[in-house]
Structure formats: C-alpha cells, structure tokens
C-alpha positions as CSV (number, residue, x, y, z in Angstrom):
1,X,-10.9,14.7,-55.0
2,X,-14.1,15.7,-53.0
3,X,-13.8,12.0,-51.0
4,X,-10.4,12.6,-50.3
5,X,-11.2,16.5,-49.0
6,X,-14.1,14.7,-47.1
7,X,-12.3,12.0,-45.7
8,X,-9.1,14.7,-44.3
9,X,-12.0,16.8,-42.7
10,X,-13.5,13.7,-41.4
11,X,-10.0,12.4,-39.8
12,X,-9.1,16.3,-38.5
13,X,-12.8,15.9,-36.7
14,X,-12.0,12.6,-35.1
15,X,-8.5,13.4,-33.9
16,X,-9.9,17.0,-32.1
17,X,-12.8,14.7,-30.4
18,X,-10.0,12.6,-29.5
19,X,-7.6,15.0,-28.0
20,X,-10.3,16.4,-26.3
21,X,-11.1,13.4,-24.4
22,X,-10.4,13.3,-20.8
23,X,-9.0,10.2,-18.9
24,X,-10.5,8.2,-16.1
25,X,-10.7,9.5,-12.7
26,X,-7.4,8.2,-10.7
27,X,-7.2,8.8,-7.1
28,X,-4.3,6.5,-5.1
29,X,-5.3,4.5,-2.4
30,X,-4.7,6.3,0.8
31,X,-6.0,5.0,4.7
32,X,-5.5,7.0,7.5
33,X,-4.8,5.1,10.3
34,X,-5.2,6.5,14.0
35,X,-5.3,4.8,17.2
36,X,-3.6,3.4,20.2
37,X,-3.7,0.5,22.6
38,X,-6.5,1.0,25.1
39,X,-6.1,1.9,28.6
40,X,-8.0,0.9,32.4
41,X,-8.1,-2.8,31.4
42,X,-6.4,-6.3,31.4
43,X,-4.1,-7.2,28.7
44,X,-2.1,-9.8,27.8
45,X,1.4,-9.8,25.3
46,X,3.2,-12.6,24.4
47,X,7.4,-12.1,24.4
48,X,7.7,-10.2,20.8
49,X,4.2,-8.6,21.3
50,X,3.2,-5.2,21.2
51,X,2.0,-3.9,24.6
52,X,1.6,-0.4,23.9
53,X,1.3,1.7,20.5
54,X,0.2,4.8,19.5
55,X,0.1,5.7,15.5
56,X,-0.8,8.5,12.6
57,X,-0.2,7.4,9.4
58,X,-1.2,7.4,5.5
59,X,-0.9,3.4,4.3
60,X,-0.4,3.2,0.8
61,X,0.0,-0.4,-0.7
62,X,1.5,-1.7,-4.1
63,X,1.1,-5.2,-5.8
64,X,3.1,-6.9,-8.7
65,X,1.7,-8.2,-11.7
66,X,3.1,-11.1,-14.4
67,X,0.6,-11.8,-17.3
68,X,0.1,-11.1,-20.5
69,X,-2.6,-9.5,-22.2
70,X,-3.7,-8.1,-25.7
71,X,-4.4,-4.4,-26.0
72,X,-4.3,-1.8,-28.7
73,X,-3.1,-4.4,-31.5
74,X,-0.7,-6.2,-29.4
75,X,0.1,-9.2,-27.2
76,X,1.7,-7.3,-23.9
77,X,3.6,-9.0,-21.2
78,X,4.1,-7.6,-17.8
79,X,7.1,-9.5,-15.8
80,X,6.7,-9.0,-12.2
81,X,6.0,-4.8,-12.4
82,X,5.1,-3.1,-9.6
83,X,1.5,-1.2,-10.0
84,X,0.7,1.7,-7.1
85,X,-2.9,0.7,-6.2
86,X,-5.2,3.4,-7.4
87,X,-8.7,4.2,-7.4
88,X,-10.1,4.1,-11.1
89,X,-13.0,5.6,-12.4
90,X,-14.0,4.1,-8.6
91,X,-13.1,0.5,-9.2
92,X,-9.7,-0.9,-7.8
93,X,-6.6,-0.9,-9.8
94,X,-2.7,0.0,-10.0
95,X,-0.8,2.2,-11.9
96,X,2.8,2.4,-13.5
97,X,5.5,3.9,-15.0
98,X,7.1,0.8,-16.2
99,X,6.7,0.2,-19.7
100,X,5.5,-3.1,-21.0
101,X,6.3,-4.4,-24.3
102,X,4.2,-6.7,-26.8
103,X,5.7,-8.5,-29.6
104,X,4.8,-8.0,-33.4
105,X,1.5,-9.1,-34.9
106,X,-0.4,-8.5,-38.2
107,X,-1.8,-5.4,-37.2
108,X,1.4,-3.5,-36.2
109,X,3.2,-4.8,-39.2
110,X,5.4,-7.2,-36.9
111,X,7.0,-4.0,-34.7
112,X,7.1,-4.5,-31.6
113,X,4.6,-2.0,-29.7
114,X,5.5,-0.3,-26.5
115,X,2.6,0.4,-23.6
116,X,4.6,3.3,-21.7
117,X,3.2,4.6,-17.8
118,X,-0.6,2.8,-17.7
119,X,-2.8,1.9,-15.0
120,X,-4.7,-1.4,-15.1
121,X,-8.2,-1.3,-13.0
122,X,-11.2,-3.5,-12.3
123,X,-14.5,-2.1,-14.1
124,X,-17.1,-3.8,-12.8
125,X,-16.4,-5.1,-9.6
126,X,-15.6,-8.8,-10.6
127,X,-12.6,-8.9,-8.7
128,X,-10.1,-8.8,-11.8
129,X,-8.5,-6.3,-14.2
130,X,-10.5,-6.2,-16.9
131,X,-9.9,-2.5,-18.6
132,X,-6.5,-0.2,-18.6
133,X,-5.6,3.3,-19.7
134,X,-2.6,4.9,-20.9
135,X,-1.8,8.6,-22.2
136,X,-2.1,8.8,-25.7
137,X,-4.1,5.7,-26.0
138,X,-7.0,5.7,-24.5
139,X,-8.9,3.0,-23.0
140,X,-8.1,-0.5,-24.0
141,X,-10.0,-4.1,-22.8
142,X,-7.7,-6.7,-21.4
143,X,-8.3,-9.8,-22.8
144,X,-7.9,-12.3,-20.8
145,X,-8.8,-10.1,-17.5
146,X,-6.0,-9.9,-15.2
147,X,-6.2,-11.3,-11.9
148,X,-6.1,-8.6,-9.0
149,X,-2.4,-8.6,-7.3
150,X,-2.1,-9.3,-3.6
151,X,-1.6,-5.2,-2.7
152,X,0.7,-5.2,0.6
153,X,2.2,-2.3,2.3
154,X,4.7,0.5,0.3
155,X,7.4,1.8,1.6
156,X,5.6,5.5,0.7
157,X,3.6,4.6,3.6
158,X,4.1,7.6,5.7
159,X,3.6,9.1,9.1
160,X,4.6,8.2,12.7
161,X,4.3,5.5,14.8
162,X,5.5,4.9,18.3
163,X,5.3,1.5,20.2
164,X,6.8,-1.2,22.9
165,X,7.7,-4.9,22.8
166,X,7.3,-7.2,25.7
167,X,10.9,-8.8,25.5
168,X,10.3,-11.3,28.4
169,X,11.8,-11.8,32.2
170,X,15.2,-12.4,33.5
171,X,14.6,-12.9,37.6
172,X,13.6,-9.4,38.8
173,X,14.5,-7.9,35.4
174,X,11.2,-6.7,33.1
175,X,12.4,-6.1,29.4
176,X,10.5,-3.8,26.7
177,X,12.0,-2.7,23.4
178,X,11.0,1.0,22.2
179,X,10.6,1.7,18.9
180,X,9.8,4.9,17.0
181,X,8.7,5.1,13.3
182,X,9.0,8.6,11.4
183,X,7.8,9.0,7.9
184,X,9.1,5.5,6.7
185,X,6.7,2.9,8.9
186,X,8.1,0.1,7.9
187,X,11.6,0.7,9.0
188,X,12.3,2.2,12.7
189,X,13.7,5.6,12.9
190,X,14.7,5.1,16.7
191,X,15.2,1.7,18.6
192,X,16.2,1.1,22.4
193,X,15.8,-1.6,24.9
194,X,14.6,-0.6,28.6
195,X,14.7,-2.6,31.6
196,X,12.8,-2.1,34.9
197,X,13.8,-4.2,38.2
198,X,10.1,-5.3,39.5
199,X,11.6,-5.4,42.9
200,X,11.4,-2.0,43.1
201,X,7.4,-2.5,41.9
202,X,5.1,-3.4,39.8
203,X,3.8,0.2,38.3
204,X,6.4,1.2,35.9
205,X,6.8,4.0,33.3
206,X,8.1,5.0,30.1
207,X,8.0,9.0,29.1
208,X,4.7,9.3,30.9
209,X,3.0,6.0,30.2
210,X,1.9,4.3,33.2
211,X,1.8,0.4,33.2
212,X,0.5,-1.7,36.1
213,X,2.3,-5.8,35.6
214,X,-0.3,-7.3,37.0
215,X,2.1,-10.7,36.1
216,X,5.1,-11.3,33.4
217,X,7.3,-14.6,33.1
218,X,9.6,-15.3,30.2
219,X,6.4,-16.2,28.2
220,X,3.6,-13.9,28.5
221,X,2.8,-10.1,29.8
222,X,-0.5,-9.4,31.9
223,X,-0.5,-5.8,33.0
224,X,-3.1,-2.7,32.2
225,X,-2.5,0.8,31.2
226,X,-3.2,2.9,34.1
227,X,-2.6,6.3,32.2
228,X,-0.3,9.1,29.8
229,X,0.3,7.8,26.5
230,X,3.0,8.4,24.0
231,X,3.5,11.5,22.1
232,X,3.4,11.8,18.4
C-alpha cells in the first residue's frame, strides 16, 4: 500500500515537472528586403528585364516535406505538407498545423497515433531535421533525420514593390510594362504598359523617374538613371 502511495506521488511529481516545461524558442523566418536599382550609371536590360525597381518588404518562405519518421512510439508519415520555415531553439526548421498520422505498433497497442500542429528543426547544424516538437509532447528525435525542404517564397510575403519591364522596340516606339505589388508580392496589384516615341528624345520619364536610352533595339536596353525614383 505504501509503494503504491509512493509511486502516485512519484507520477503527480513528474507530470507537474512536465507541465511546467517550456517549449523551444520559435521565431518565423522573416527578411527585410530594401533597395532599388542604382542610379548615374550604365545599364543594360534584356526584353523581359527589370530596368528599374524600388521595394520594402517581409519575405517569408515555406517548404514541403514527404518522409516518414518514428517519434513518440510511432512510425509517422508526412505526404507532401507544407512547414512555415521557423527559427528553432536557433537552428532552421518549419512548422505546421497539419496533422500527421503513424500507423499502429507494439507500443501504442496497434492504434494509430496522431502528431497534431508540430514543428520539425535542425539541432545541430548538420543540414537535416533531426529533432521536432509538438504541444503536449514534448521533444521527440527523428529517426531517420529528415532532409531539409527546398524553402521558396510564401504567398504571406508582404510589403510593396514597385518596378518596370523593358518590353522591346517597335520603330520609334520604346515599350516598358509597370507593375505595382501591394501586400501580396508575388502577384501584381496594378499592371500597365507605357510607350514613349524616342523621336521626340531620348530622356524619358515615368512619375518622376528620369531615364536617359543611351540605346534600345528589340533585344536589349542600354540607358542610365539620371534621377527621382518611385514612390512606395
């Protein structure tokens, strides 16, 4: 009777430590991107090539994942999720709110165990995914490591971006195609084509940019940026 007391104070103990432990550190991947295209010198665009942009935005990237890997008494598969790239306790990672699902073994009697919202992360700079937390579980290992998704660009990239196309030649006729961005950067909020006749000259301007064509054919742009910019 005094084991079994023992043993229900021992368990209370452990589950108080437990719920008292904190998570890793997560912070999302964020890069600030400011810039645009320098001015008083020669440049060349090709037809479909930027020759002016101006931007201020947050990147954020994402990456899928397909492998399987045994955690917390389970085999888990992950079919082509989508993870948020995340900073980890520092080391790189992704997080999500897709749940994954591992198929019965000894340990969980044969039910089939559910890994809800988790974040996957590299712990010691190998490259791969070797640890992973989830709420209510804790840490777990990932055995075999998971290799690091190719992380692109997410559509919760936001900010603004402004910028024009060289869009080639016809006789006298100079095309560039504007294009605003606003919030969503991958898609443009705004989109016009403007035409200049270089007969009239060779300094042009677009809501106060200056641009000297120094030459332009239906290949290839060679022109400076004399002054003014675009707005954001």
């Amino acid at each position: 009777m005094n084991l079994s007391k023992n043993y229900w104070k021992g368990f209370a103990v452990l589950f108080v430590v437990a719920s008292c432990a904190s998570g890793p550190t997560m912070i999302p991947f964020n890069e600030r991107m400011q810039g645009e295209t320098e001015s008083s010198t020669e440049l060349r665009a090709y037809v479909g090539d930027i020759v002016f942009s101006k931007y201020d935005f947050t990147e954020r990237y994402e990456g899928r994942i397909t492998a399987s890997f045994k955690a917390t008494g389970g085999t888990y598969t992950a079919s082509d999720v989508l993870y948020t790239r995340t900073l980890i306790n520092g080391g790189d990672g992704g997080c999500t709110s897709t749940m994954v699902m591992s198929g019965g073994s000894l340990m969980t009697y044969g039910i089939d165990m559910q890994l809800p919202s988790h974040c996957l992360y590299d712990s010691n700079g190998n490259g791969s995914l070797d640890k992973g937390y989830a709420a209510g579980l804790g840490d777990f290992k990932l055995n075999p490591n998971v290799p690091m998704p190719a992380w692109i660009q997410s559509a919760d990239t936001t900010g603004t971006k402004k910028e024009l196309i060289y869009q080639g030649r016809d006789g006298s006729t100079l095309r560039l195609r504007y294009r605003e961005f606003f919030r969503d950067i991958v898609r443009p909020s705004y989109d016009q084509t403007v035409e200049y006749n270089l007969d009239e000259g060779l300094t042009i301007s677009f809501r106060g940019l200056s641009i000297s064509i120094i030459e332009a054919d239906n290949q290839y742009l060679i022109y400076s940026i004399d002054g003014g910019t675009l707005e954001l």
